[in-house]
Structures are given as structure tokens and as C-alpha cells.
N, C-alpha and C positions, 0 to 999 in steps of 0.2 A: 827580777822580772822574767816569766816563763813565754818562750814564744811556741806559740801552738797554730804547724801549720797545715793546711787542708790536704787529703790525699786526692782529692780533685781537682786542685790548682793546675791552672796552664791549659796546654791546648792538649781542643778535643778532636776526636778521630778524624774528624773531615777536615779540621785546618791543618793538621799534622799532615791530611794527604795531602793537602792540595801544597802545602811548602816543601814536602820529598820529591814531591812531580816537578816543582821549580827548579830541586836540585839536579835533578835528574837529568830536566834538559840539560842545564849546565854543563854537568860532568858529559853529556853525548856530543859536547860543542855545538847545539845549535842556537841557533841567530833567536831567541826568545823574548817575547814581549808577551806582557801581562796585560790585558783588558779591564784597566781600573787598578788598585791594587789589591793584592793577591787576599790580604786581609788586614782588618784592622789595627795594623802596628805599624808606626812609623818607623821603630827600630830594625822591621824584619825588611822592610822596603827599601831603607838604604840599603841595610846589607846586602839586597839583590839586583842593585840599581850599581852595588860597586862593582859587580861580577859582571854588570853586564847588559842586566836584565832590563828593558825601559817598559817604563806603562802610558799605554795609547787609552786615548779618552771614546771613542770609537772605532766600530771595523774599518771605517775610510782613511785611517790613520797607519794601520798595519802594511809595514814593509812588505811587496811583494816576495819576499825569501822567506821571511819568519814562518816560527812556531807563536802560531796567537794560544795562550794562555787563559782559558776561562776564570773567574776568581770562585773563590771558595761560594760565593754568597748565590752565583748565578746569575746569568741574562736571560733575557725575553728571547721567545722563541727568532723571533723576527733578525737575531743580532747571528745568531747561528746560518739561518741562510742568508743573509750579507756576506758572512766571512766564505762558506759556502759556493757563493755568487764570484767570489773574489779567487776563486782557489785557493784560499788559503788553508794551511795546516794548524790541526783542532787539538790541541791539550788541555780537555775536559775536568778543573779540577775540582766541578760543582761539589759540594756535599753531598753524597747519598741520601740526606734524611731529606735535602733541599730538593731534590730532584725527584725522592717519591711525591712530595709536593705537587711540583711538578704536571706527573702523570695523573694526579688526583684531577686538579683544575683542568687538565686539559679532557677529560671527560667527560666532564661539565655539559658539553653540547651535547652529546649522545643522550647524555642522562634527562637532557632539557629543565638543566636546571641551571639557575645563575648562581654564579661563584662570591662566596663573603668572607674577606680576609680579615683576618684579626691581625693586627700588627703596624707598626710605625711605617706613615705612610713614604717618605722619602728616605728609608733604608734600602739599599740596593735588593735585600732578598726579597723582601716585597715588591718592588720594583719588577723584579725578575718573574717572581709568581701573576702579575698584573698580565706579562705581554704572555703567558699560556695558555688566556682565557681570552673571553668576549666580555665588555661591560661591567667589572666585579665591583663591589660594593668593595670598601675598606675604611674598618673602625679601628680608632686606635687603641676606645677605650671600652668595657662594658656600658657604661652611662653612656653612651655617645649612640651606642647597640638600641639601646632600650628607648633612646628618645626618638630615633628613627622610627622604629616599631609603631609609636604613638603617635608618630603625627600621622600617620595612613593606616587604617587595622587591615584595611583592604591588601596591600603588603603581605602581612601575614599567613596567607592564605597560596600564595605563588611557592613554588616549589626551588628550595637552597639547597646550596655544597657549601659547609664553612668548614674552614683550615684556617692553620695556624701558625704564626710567624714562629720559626723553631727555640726563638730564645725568648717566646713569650712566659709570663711567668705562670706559676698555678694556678693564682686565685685568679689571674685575668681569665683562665682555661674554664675555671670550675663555673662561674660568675654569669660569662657569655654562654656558658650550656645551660644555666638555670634560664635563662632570658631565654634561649631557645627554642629550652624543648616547654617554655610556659607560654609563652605566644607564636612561635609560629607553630602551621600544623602541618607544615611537611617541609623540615629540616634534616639532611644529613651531615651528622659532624665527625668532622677526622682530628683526634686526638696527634695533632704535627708538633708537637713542642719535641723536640730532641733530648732524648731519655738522657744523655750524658750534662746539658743542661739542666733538667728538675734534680738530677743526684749533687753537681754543684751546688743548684739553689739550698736544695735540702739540708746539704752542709754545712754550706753556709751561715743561713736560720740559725742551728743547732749549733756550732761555734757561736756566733752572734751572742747568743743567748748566755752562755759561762763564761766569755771573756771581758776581761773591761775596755779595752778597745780594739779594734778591728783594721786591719790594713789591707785594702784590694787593692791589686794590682792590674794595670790593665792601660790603653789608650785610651782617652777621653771620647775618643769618637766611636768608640766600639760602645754598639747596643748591652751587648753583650753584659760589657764588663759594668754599666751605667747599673743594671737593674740588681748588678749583681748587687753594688753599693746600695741601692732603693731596699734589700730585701732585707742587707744588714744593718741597716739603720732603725726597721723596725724591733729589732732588738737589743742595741747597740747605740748610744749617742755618740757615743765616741769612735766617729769612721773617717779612715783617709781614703780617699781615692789618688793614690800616686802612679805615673806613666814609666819611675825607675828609681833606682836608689837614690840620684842626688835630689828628685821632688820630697823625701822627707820629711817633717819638720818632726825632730826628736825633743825638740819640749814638751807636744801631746801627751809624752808618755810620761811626764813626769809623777811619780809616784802610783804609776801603773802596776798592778801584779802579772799582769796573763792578758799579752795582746795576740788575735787571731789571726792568721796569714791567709788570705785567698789570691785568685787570680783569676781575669778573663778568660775566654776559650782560645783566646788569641792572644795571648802574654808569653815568650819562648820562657821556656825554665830557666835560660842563661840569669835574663833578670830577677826573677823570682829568687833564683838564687842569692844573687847581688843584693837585692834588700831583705834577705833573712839573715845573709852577712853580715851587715850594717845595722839593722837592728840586734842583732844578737850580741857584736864585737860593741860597739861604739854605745852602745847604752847599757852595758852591763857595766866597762869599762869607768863609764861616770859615774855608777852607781858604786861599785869596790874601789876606787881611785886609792893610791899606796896602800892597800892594802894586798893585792894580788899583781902577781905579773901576768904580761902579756900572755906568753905560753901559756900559762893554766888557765888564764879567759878563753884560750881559744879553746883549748879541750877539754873547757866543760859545755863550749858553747856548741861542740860539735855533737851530730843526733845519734845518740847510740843505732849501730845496724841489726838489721831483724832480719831472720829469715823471709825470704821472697819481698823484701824490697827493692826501687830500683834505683838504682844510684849512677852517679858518671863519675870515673875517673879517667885519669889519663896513662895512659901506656909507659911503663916504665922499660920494659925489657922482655925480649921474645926469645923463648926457650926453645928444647927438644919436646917438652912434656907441659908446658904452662906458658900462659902470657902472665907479668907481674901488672899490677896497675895500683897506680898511687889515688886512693882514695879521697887523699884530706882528712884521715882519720887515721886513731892509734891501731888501725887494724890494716894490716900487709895483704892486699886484696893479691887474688892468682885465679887466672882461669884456665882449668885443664885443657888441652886441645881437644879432648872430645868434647866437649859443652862450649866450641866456639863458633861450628858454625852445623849446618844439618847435613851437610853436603860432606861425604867422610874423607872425598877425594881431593879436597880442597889445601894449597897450601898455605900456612899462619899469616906468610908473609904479601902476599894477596891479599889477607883481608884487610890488616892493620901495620900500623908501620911505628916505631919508636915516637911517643910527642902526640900521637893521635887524640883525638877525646873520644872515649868509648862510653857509648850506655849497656848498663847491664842490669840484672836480678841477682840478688845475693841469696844465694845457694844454704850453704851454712855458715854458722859463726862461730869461731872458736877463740873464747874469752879470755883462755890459760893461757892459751898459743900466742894471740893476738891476730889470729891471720882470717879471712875471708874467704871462703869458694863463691866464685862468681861464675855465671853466664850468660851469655850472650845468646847462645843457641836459643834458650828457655824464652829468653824475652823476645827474639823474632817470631817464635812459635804462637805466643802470647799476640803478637801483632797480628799473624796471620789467621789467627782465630777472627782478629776484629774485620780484617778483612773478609775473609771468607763468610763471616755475617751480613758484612755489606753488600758484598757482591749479590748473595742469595737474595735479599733484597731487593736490589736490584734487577735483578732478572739477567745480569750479566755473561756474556760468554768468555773463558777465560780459555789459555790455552797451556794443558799439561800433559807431562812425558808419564805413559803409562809405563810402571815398574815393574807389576807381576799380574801372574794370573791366578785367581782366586776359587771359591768353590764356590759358582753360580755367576761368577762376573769377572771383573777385572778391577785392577786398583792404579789410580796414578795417583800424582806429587803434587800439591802445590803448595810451596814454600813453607815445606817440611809436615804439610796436614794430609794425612791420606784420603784418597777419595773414594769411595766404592762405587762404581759403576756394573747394575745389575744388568746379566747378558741380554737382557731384554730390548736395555738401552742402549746397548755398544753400535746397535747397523748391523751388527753380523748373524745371517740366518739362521735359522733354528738349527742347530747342530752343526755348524759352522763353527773352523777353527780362530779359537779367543788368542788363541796366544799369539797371531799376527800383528796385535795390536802392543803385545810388549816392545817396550823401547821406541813407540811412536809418539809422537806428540800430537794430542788429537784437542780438537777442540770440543768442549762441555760449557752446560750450563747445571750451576747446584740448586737441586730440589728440595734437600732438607739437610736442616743441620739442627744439632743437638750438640751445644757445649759439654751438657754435663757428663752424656758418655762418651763424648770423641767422635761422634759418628755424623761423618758426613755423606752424601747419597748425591751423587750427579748423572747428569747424562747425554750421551752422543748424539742420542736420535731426537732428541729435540730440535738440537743447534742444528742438524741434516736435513730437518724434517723442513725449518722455517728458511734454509736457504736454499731451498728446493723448490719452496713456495714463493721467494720472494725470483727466484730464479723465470721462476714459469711464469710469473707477472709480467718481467719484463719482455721477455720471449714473446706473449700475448700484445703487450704494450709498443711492439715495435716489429711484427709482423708483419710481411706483406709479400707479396707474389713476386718472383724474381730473385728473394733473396736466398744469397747464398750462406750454407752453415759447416763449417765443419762438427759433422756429428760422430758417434758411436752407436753399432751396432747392437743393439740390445736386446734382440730374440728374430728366430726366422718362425714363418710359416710355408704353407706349399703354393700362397699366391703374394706372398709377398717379405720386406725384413722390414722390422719396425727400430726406428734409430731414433736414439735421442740427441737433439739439439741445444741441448743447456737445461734441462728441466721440464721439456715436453718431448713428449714421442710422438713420431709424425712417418707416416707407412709408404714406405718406396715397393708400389708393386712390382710383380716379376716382370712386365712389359718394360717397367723403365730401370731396369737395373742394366741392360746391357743392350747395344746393338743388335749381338748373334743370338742365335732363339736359343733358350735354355731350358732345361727340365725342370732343377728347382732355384732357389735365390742363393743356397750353398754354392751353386757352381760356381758363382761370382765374388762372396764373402762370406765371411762370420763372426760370430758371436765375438765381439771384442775389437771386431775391425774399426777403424778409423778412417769415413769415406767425404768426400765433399758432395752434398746436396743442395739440392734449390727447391724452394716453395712452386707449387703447380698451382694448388685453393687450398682453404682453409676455411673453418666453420669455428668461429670464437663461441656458439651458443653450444654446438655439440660437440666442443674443444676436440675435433677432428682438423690433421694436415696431413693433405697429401704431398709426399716431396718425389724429386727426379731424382737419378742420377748421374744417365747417359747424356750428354751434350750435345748441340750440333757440332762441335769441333773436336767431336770422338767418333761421327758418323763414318763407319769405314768406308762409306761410298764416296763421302766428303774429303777424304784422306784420300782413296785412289784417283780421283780424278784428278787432287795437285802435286799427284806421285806420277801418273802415267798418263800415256798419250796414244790414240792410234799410232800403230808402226812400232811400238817398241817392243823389244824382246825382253821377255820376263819368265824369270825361273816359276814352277808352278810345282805342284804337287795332285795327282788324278786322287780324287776320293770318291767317284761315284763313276760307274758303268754302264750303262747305256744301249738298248738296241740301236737308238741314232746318233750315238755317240758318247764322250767322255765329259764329265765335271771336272774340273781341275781349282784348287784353290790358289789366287792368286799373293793374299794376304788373308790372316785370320778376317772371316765374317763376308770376304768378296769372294766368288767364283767365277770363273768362265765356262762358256761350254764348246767345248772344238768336237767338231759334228766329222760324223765316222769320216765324210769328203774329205775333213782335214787334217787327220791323224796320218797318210801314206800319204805317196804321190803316185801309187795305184789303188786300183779297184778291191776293197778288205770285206770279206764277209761280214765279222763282226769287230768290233774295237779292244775287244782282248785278246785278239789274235795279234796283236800289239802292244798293247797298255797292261799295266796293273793296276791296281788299288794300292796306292802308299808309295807310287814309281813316282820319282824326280826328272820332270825334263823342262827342257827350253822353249817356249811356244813365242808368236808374233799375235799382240793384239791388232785383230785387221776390222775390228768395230763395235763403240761404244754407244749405245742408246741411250742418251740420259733420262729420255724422259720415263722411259719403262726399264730403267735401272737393269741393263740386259750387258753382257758383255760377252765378243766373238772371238775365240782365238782359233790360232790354227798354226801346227805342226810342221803340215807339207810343206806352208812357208819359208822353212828354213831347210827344208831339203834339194837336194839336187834334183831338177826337171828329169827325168826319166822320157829318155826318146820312145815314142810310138812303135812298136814293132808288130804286123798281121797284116791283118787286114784295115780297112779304112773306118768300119761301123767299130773297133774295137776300140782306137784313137776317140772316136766318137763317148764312147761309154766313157772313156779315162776322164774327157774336160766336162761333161754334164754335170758332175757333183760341185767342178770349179765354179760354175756358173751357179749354183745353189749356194754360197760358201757366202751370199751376202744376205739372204734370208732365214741363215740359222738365229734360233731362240736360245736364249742364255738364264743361266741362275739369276737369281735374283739378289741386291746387294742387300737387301735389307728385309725383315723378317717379317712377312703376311704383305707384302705387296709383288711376291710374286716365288716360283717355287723354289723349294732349297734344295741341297744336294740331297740326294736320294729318291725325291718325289718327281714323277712323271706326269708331265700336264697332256691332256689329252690335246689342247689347241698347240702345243709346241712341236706335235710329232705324231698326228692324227694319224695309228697305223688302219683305224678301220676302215680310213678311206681311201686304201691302197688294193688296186686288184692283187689278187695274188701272183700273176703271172709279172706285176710290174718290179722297176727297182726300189726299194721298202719305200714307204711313205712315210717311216719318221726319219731320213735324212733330207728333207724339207718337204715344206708345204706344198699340198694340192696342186693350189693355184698360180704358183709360182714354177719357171720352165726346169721341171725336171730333165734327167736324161731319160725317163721312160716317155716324153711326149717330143721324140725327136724322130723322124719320118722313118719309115717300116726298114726302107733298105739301108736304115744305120743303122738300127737298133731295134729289131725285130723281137718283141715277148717270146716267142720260141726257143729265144738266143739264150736267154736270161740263166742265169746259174743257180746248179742245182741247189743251193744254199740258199736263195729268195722264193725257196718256194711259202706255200700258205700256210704248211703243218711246221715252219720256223719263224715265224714272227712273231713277235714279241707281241704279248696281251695287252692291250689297253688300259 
């Protein structure tokens, strides 16, 4: 008897991912629970229940610490913001094919169209595909399709989305399209059966068909593996549906020539293996009974190897130049170190360890020899193609370390598949340097792939574009006046800098970038600065914000006043000169002004007959205006009284400016509410309204008792020195 078994057997790409992500957790030691089980095998469930792994029947069930585990099949949307709702952490191991599903139905609405599933109604993927929609129709069978249709024609005529349960079979596909597109008149159908499914099915069939019995393998509860059994039967009378090698029964085969091997999507190879053992060993066995020994049953029972098959043996021994690995065949399997992993930096004993079970692809065969080249590298690469298809599908962002740089773009890695990233999509400006991006790891999403020539196409500026977009949502969605951002500066102009706050830009004019008056917004920042601003208004229709910068608790005048006090001595700096006196800077952005009366503790012509510009002295604040943000210092303060010597009107001249010393006008602490250093107000030191003959009129006011309105025989105009005359005063 010949056993002939399927190269489809076992599982397919999405249950294979979703039990490597189980292992995964595992080996990273976290606390994992499965949501249902992971897939239809009771065998693979123990094994992950012995590790560790528990399955909750609900999100209300998930331990606050775990990794909740999706199942291969899929939940309702509804089950994700639960766990969501819970904080819980998401290990996503839907199917790809299940979850373009998925996006299909949940489209539905927009489309305004209601959703028709085809497929078994209490199968979780169905289940799962029910909660992404509103209201869907679900048939399990074509006849079930068509008698709906009939009893309403009015039906017919509403606008569908039909999809399809991924392990449904063909004719149910081909069947409910004819029913379709024959009576309704505005249907769209998504061809959802899982292409590594119909090539199963197909197999199957087509075994079915040349062998005299048929053996699938699988869970009883698996969809899957049931229709697999349903598909060989119609070619086949003679079919077992067994869960593992001891389900059995080897009288079926009695006087069998050529039985067929298949397996669910969800059956590990471990088993599959096991009962092609058992059938091959044990019924060949009774069939040569003393005629044959054991040994030669087994190696003829063993499958001759073919180039690019993939086999698993177990690691016998780790070389300088080769791993050995015992096949279970007359052939002395070796994998070179370079075809063991992609990674060249990588060492043997990191990846595998003596006893290990390794899967491989057999290289070449050498029949003289008896030895095997194997690798491992080839069949990861082989994985990652099936990934890197999914992914693309998906629409997924993945994240890979760019290698080199190319002619028009850049290339990175992902697990061993190169990706070409055209300069257009890297982010970086039109002639802007590419090679920044080697040895980074940037995050992409794949645009196009093509198996047959190797070529895959990804790109940056998508993945930047859409978290830039999803960036400025929230920013929009949680804006409001008052709030504060740490932003970046991200261009100036000459009345303002425009900063971004996470994904919008928002314009801190020059009035609020500083206290002190400035000429442009460089005085204060640049390009690339990193400053804290706050919301003023905002316009969400004409996606305009304007932000501050300056605070009240950076106001210098706010700062001087809980620094100083009337009466204290404070070091100053004079920056501005004066016919009635001196500016002196108290602190960046405050000034005082000490009026020429109180620079001496005599009578000065003018104030730089004393002072300089950029001279350092000591002065006494003798008074603070808060309201007109004015401040008065004075010099003489701190000098020794100088005794009166002359005459009596001369004494007289000395104290009339002291008596003036509380009506002086000062700078102003803050910018456009009153003058700055350099600027001359004409009400601070009205010289037009001084006779010439008198003492100046800008060492104070008018109205106020100067020493020129002190009685003749103090202080006679005749007296006055020759330095107040009218061709020396200062111009208004």
C-alpha cells in the first residue's frame, strides 16, 4: 500500500502566525491569555495551557496584567474596545485574510449598503465578521440564499456587500454568485475564501479522486478540516476523519492500494507526522509479516528527499562550518553556517542548541554521498515573503533598519527581504542627504510587491504623512485656550515664528514672544528651538492658532517689584543720556531714570559731565509708580551732603532740584505702555516750556516748584549759568 500525502497539509499562514505570536509571548515571559482558543485543536491548546497560557471566555475575564491574545478566527469589533476600555494589552493574531474581511463589512455603512455573509452561522469567524457590521444577513447555504430572495423580490432591488466565510468552499462561492448576480440588481461580491484554502480544497479533490481511501486529519471541531472531509468524500467513499494517530482504525485499509493524506489548516505537522508513521509503519508491517524486517520497513517507508523540500530534523551537532541534523532518513542532513540564518553576524550557537527540532528546506541531494544540504536561512526568507504579502495587504506599518543607500532611494531589511524605498518616499527633501537614514530604523508601510521578481516598494512618507494627520486630529480634538504646548520652532517671519505643537503649527507673533521690545523674533529664537507656549484663540474652520509665549510670571516689571523695594541700593548700568538726565538699566527689560538733580549732590550742566553710556554704578530707588510702571532713582542718594559755600541764593539753587527729585519721569517697564530707553517724551521733560533764561525745563515739570520759581533774591534769571542758556537746550 502507497501512502500519498498532500503538500498542503497542516496549517496555513495565519494559524501558523497566530501560534508563533503565542510562542512569542511565551518565550518574552509575559502573563498571556488567549481569548477563546487560539485555534481549532485541542492538541495545540493543551500544549499552550501547559506553558502557561489560560483561555478567558470574555474581555471581563482578562487578568489586569496580561497580554490578551486575539484567536486566529477574530472578534467583533465591540470585544477590542472592551479590552481597550480595560487597559488591557492587544496580541492581535486575527488572520490577515480574516481581517481584510473585516475592513470589507465595516464599509458597509459608507457604501449604504447591508452586509450578506456566506458562511456557518455559529463559527467564531463569522461571529467576529457579524460584530464589524450593522444588521447582516447570514446564509449558510446557497438554497437557503435563493429561497430568501423568493420570498420578497422587493429585496432584490436594495443595495448588498457579500463576503465570505474564508473556509468556505468553491461551489458554495461560484453558486451564491450565480444566485447574485441573477436576482439581485445591485450586489457587490468579495471573493473572501482564503486562497491557501481553495489550493487545499483543490488538492484534495484531485487526491480524492486516484486514491482508494483518503485520510484527513484535523479537530472535529474545526470548520475547516469538516469540509475538508465533505469535499473528499465526493470523490472518495472511503474517508476517515481522524483527530491523531491513535483515532485510526487500520482495518479501513484492508486490501487498500494508495491511501491519500490531508490535513486541516489547523492540524500541527507534529501529528500529521504521527499518523503517516502509523500508517506507513503498522500497515505495511501486516501486510509483509516475516517476510521483511523492521529496518527495511522503515526505510522503504521513509519519502525519498527532493530538492526544495521542507523537512524537520533534529540537531545532532554544531560545527566551525556546519550544523549536522538527523533527519530520520538514510541521508546525513548538514547545514552550512552561511544558509543558517540571514543575519551574517549571528552566532550558530544562539540560534540552535544540540536536541533542538529544526525546520528546514533541502538544498541539494546527494545520493552517492548520502548526505543532504539543508537550510534554514532559505526557508525563513520563504516565510518572510508570505509575510511581507500579508503585511502589504494589510496596509500594515512595519519597522526596518535601513542598510544602504541606493540610486534614487534607499534600501532596508526585513527579515532578510530587501525593501526599496524611493527618495521620494523616504521624508527627506528634494536633494537632501539619503544616507542619514542608513543604519536607522524607520518605520514603512509596503506598496507593492512582486514575488516573481523579488521586488518590493515601500514607504516612509506615507506612515509620516498619516501620523501627522492622525497627530493634528487630536491636537484639533483637544484644543482649547490656555493650554500649554511644548512646541518647535519651525520657521520665522518679520512679525512673527510659527511653531509646531504636535502636528499643527500655530503663530506666536513678535508682540508675544518677549517682554523687551525686539526688532525681529530671531532676537529671541530659532529655527529648531524648543519653547513652551500656550493657546491665545484658535479658528478650527480656518485651522489658524494663535499662541503666546511671554507669561505673567516672566513680566520683568512682575519680577522687579518682588526683587526690590523703595530704598534699596541697586547696581545699574546708564544706557541712555539725556538733557534731564540719565536711563540706567536696572534688570534686562526694567530701567530707571535718575534726573540730572540726581546724578551730583551739586549743580551739573549736563549728565555726561558725569555719566557714560555702558558706566556701572550704584544708585537708591527713591520711587516706584506702579501704576504708570515709572521708576525713580538717584545717585546723590548715596553721596556725601556737600556743605553750602557763597552766598545764600547759591545754597538755594543746590536744594531746588532736591525738591524736584519726586516729580521725575522714568522708563517704562514694559514695551508701548510708556517710553524706552533712547526715546524722549515730550510730557516727561517739556524743554519747550522752559524760558530760556530759566533752570532747563526737562529736570522737571512746569507745574511742579522748580528752582527757577524761587523768589528773585534767591535766585535771580540773570544769575543763571552760562550753560542754560536757549542756543543749549536740548530739542524737543
Amino acid at each position: 500500500m502507497n501512502v500519498i500525502q498532500a503538500q498542503t497539509a497542516g496549517f496555513c499562514f495565519g494559524v501558523d502566525r497566530a501560534v508563533a505570536m503565542v510562542e512569542r509571548a511565551v518565550r518574552e515571559g509575559k502573563k498571556a491569555v488567549t481569548l477563546g482558543p487560539i485555534i481549532h485543536n485541542r492538541h495545540v491548546v493543551r500544549h499552550f495551557a501547559a506553558l502557561g497560557v489560560q483561555e478567558i471566555a470574555s474581555p471581563d475575564d482578562a487578568p489586569p496584567d496580561a497580554a490578551v491574545i486575539i484567536r486566529s478566527h477574530g472578534v467583533p469589533r465591540a470585544v477590542y474596545e472592551a479590552l481597550r476600555e480595560r487597559g488591557a494589552e492587544i496580541i492581535d493574531a486575527t488572520c490577515p485574510f480574516v481581517a481584510r474581511i473585516h475592513k470589507i463589512v465595516a464599509s458597509a455603512a459608507e457604501r449604504e449598503r447591508r452586509v450578506i455573509i456566506i458562511g456557518t452561522r455559529s463559527h467564531p469567524e463569522v461571529t467576529a465578521i457579524a460584530g464589524w457590521c450593522a444588521d447582516p444577513l447570514i446564509f449558510e447555504t446557497a438554497e437557503e440564499l435563493q429561497k430568501w430572495a423568493f420570498e420578497d423580490t422587493n429585496r432584490c432591488v436594495l443595495p448588498y456587500l457579500m463576503v465570505f466565510q474564508t473556509t468556505s468552499t468553491q461551489n458554495l462561492w461560484i453558486n451564491c454568485r450565480k444566485i447574485a448576480k441573477k436576482l439581485f440588481t445591485n450586489c457587490e461580491i468579495f471573493d473572501t475564501i482564503c486562497e491557501a484554502t481553495e489550493k487545499r480544497q483543490e488538492e484534495a479533490l484531485e487526491l480524492a479522486a486516484r486514491c482508494d481511501a483518503m485520510v484527513v486529519v484535523g479537530d472535529a471541531s474545526s470548520s475547516n478540516t469538516g469540509k475538508l472531509a465533505a469535499i473528499c468524500r465526493q470523490q472518495c467513499r472511503n474517508v476517515s476523519l481522524v483527530d491523531c494517530a491513535d483515532d485510526l482504525d487500520l482495518s479501513r485499509f484492508s486490501g487498500v492500494c494508495t491511501v491519500g493524506l490531508t490535513a486541516g489548516a489547523s492540524t500541527p505537522s507534529w501529528i500529521i507526522k504521527e499518523v503517516n508513521k502509523k500508517m506507513s509503519e503498522e500497515i505495511k508491517v501486516a501486510e509483509t509479516a516475516g517476510e521483511e524486517n523492521f529496518a527495511e520497513l522503515l526505510e522503504q517507508s521513509i519519502k525519498t528527499l527532493n530538492n526544495g523540500d521542507k523537512v524537520t530534523g533534529i540537531v545532532t551537532a554544531i560545527g566551525a562550518t556546519e550544523i549536522q541534523v538527523d533527519l530520520g532518513t538514510k541521508h546525513a542532513g548538514y547545514i552550512p553556517i552561511e544558509q543558517l540564518s540571514s543575519d551574517p553576524d549571528v552566532k550558530p550557537e544562539d540560534i540552535v542548541k544540540v536536541g533542538d527540532e529544526i525546520e528546514v528546506v533541502v538544498v541539494r541531494v546527494n545520493d552517492v554521498e548520502g548526505t543532504a544540504a539543508l537550510s534554514k536561512k532559505r526557508l525563513e526568507a520563504g516565510k518572510a515573503w508570505d509575510d511581507i504579502e500579508a503585511l502589504s495587504e494589510e496596509g500594515t506599518v512595519i519597522e526596518a533598519p535601513v542598510t544602504e543607500e541606493n540610486k534614487g532611494g534607499v534600501v532596508a531589511n526585513y527579515k532578510g527581504v530587501r525593501i526599496f524605498l524611493p527618495a521620494s518616499q523616504t521624508g527627506i527633501p528634494k536633494g537632501g542627504d539619503l544616507g542619514e537614514l542608513v543604519n536607522q530604523n524607520v518605520q514603512l508601510r509596503i506598496t507593492e510587491v512582486n514575488r516573481a521578481r523579488k521586488r518590493v516598494v515601500g514607504s516612509i512618507r506615507d506612515v509620516a504623512r498619516e501620523a501627522r494627520r492622525a497627530a493634528q486630529e487630536k491636537v484639533w480634538s483637544e484644543i482649547e485656550v490656555g493650554k500649554k504646548y511644548l512646541g518647535k520652532v519651525k520657521s520665522l517671519t518679520s512679525y512673527g515664528a510659527f511653531v509646531d505643537i504636535g502636528g499643527v503649527d500655530g503663530m506666536v507673533h513678535v508682540s508675544e514672544l518677549s517682554w523687551n521690545r525686539i526688532k525681529t523674533p530671531a532676537d529671541v529664537v530659532k529655527v529648531g528651538d524648543e519653547i513652551e507656549v500656550f493657546v491665545i484663540s484658535y479658528d478650527p474652520e480656518k485651522h489658524k492658532i494663535s499662541l503666546g509665549h511671554r507669561t505673567p510670571e516672566t513680566n520683568p516689571w512682575t519680577v522687579f517689584q518682588e526683587k526690590y523695594h523703595v530704598g534699596d541700593v541697586v547696581p545699574v548700568k546708564i544706557v541712555k543720556l539725556m538733557t534731564f538726565g540719565a536711563f540706567a538699566e536696572i534688570m534686562p527689560g526694567i530701567d530707571g531714570l535718575i534726573h540730572i538733580s540726581q546724578i551730583e549732590n551739586r549743580r551739573i550742566g549736563k549728565p555726561e559731565d558725569i555719566l557714560s553710556e555702558g558706566q556701572e554704578i550704584e544708585v537708591k530707588i527713591t520711587d516706584i509708580d506702579a501704576e504708570h510702571k515709572r521708576i525713580s532713582l538717584s545717585r546723590r542718594a548715596l553721596l556725601e551732603p556737600e556743605a553750602p559755600a557763597g552766598k545764600p541764593e547759591e545754597a538755594a539753587e543746590e536744594e531746588a532740584p532736591a525738591e524736584a527729585e519726586e516729580n521725575v519721569l522714568v522708563a517704562s517697564a514694559a514695551p508701548g505702555e510708556a517710553p524706552m530707553v533712547g526715546e524722549t517724551v515730550v510730557e516727561e521733560a517739556p524743554v519747550e516750556e522752559a524760558p530760556a533764561e530759566e533752570a532747563p525745563a526737562e529736570e522737571a515739570p512746569a507745574e511742579e516748584a522748580p528752582a527757577e520759581e524761587a523768589p528773585a533774591e534767591e535766585a535771580p534769571a540773570e544769575e543763571a549759568p552760562a550753560e542754560e542758556t536757549a542756543e543749549e537746550k536740548p530739542e524737543a
